[in-house]
C-alpha positions in Angstrom: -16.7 15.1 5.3 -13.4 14.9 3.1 -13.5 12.9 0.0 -11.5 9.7 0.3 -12.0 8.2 -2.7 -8.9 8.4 -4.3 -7.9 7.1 -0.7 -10.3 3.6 -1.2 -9.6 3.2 -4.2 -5.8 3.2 -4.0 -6.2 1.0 -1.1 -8.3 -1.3 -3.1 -5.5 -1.5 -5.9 -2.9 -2.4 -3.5 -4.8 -5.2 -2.0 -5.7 -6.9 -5.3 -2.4 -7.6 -6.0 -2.3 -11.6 -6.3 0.0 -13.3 -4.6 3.5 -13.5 -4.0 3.4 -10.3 -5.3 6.3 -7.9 -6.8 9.8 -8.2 -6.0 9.9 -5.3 -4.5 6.2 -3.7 -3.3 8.1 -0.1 -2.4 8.6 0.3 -6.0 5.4 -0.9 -7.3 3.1 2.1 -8.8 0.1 1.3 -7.2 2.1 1.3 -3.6 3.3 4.5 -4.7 0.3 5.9 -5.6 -0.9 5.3 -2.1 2.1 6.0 -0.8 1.7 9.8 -2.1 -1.7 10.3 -1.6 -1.4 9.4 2.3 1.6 11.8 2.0 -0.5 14.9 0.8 -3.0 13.8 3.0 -1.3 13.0 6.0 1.9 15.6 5.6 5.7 14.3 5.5 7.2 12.7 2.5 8.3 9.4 3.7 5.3 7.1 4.5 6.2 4.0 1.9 8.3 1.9 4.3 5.8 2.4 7.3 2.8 2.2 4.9 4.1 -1.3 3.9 4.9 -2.7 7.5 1.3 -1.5 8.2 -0.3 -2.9 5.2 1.7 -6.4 5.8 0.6 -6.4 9.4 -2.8 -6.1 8.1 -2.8 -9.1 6.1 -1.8 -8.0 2.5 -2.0 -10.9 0.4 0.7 -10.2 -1.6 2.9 -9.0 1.5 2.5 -12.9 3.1 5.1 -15.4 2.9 4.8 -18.7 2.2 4.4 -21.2 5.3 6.2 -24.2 3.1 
C-alpha cells in the first residue's frame, strides 16, 4: 500500500485553517502544498482550482461563508 502520509497530513493542515480564512486559499502555502502533492500523485499540473471547489464542497471551515 502507498504511503499517504504526506497526503493526510497536508490534508490535515488545510482543514485547520480557522475561519474565514485567507483572502485568497489558492495562494495559501499549505493549499499549495496539497495542491502539488495531489499533482505528483495524481498527474497533471492544475489541480488547485478543482482541489478547492472539492475541499469547499466538503465542508472546509475556512472555505464557508458567513450565513449573516
Amino acid at each position: 500500500m502507498a504511503d499517504l502520509t504526506d497526503l493526510v497530513d497536508a490534508v490535515e493542515q488545510v482543514w485547520r485553517i480557522p475561519p474565514p480564512g485567507p483572502a485568497n486559499l489558492l495562494t495559501d502555502p499549505r493549499f499549495l502544498t496539497l495542491a502539488d502533492i495531489l499533482a505528483a500523485r495524481c498527474g497533471g499540473e492544475k489541480v488547485a482550482f478543482s482541489l478547492f471547489n472539492a475541499l469547499r464542497n466538503l465542508g472546509l471551515p475556512c472555505a464557508m461563508r458567513s450565513s449573516v
